[in-house]
N, C-alpha and C positions, 0 to 999 in steps of 0.2 A: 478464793484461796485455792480450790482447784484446780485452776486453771496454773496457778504457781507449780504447783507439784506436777503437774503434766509437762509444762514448759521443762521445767526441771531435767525428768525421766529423759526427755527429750535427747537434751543437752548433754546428759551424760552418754546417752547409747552412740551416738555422735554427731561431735557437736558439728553443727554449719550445716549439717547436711538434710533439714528438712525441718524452714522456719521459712513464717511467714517472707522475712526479708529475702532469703535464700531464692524461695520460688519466683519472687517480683525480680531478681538480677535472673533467673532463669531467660524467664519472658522474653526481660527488655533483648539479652542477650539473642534468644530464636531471632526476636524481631528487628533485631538489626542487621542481623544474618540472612533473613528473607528480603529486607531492605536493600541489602548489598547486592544478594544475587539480583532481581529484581535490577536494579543499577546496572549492574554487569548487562544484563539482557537487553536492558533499553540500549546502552551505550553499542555493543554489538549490532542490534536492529540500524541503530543511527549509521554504524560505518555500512553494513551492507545497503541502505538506502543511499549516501553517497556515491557507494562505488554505479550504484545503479544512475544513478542523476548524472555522472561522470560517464558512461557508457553512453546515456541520451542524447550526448552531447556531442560526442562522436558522429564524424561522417558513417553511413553506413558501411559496412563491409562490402555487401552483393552490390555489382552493376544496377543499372535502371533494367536493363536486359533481363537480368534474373530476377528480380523483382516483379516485372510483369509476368512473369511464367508463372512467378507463385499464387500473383491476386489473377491470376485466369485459370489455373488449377481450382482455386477455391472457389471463383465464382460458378465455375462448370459445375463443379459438385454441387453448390447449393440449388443452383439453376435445376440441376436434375432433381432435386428433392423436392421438388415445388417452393424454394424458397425466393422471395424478392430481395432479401438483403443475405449482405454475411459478414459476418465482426472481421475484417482485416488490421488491424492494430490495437494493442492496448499500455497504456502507459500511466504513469503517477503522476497524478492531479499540480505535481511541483514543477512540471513542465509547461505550464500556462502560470502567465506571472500571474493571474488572480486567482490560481489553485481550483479552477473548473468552474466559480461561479456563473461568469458566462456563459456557460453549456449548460450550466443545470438551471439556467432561466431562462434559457432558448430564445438568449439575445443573439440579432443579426450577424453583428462584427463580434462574434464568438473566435475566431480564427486570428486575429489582429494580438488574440491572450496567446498562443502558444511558440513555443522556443525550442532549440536543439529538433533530435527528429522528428518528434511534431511537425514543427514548423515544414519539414524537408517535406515530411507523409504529405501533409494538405497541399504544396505545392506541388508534386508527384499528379495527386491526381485533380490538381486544377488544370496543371499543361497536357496532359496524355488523356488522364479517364472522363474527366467530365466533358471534353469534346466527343467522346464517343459515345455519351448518355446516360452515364453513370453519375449519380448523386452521392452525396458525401453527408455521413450522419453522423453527430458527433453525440456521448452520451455517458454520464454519469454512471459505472459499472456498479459501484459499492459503495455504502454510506457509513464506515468507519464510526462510531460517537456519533452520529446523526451527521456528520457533514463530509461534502464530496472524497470519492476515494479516486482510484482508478480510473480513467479515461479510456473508450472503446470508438474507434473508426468505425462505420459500419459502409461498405458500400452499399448503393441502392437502383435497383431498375425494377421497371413494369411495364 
């Protein structure tokens, strides 16, 4: 019966605005609201991952000319650091049609997986660098949920 008269006082001071029901449409409300934004994000995330997949795909901008200036600036520098390799490209695991599995089991025909500039990068330095004794290291950058993210070229000499 107390709990009547309380309900009551409640109801009078005013009403709708602090009852069990009231709090639960509270909630659901926040959490659909979180939901939405949430939605929004992902869907934003999705277009700027397109635009990026859509750019991959694209011939590059720079000549082969400029291009080798940059991986011979980089590789000088790393060279001077005592390094043997140095990360020369990185891209999203959605530009290998098997999404990097290949690379991250460091099968053979790893290279046979990738498409758009991928594809151009390992050709790049199958015709020009690895005749001049440069190796080609291909490598799982980030594991997103556990599973492959990013793709890194690394050039290699010793």
């Amino acid at each position: 019966m107390s709990s009547d008269r309380g309900a009551t006082q409640t109801a009078g001071a005013g009403a709708g605005t602090f009852s069990a029901a009231d709090l639960k449409r509270r909630m659901a409300e926040r959490q659909a609201a979180k939901a939405a934004e949430e939605l929004q994000r992902m869907r934003e995330q999705e277009e700027k991952q397109k635009a990026v997949m859509a750019e991959f795909q694209k011939p590059p901008e720079r000549t082969p000319e400029q291009l080798m200036q940059l991986v011979t600036t980089l590789v000088d520098h790393a060279a001077e650091a005592g390094q043997t390799e140095v990360q020369v490209y990185r891209f999203p695991n959605q530009l290998c049609k098997d999404r990097g599995r290949a690379i991250n089991n460091f099968e053979a025909d790893w290279d046979k997986t990738l498409e758009g500039r991928p594809r151009l990068a390992y050709e790049s330095w199958h015709d020009h660098l690895r005749p001049l004794g440069f190796g080609l290291k291909a490598e799982v950058l980030e594991y997103p949920g556990g599973m492959p993210g990013d793709i890194g070229f690394f050039l290699t000499w010793k």
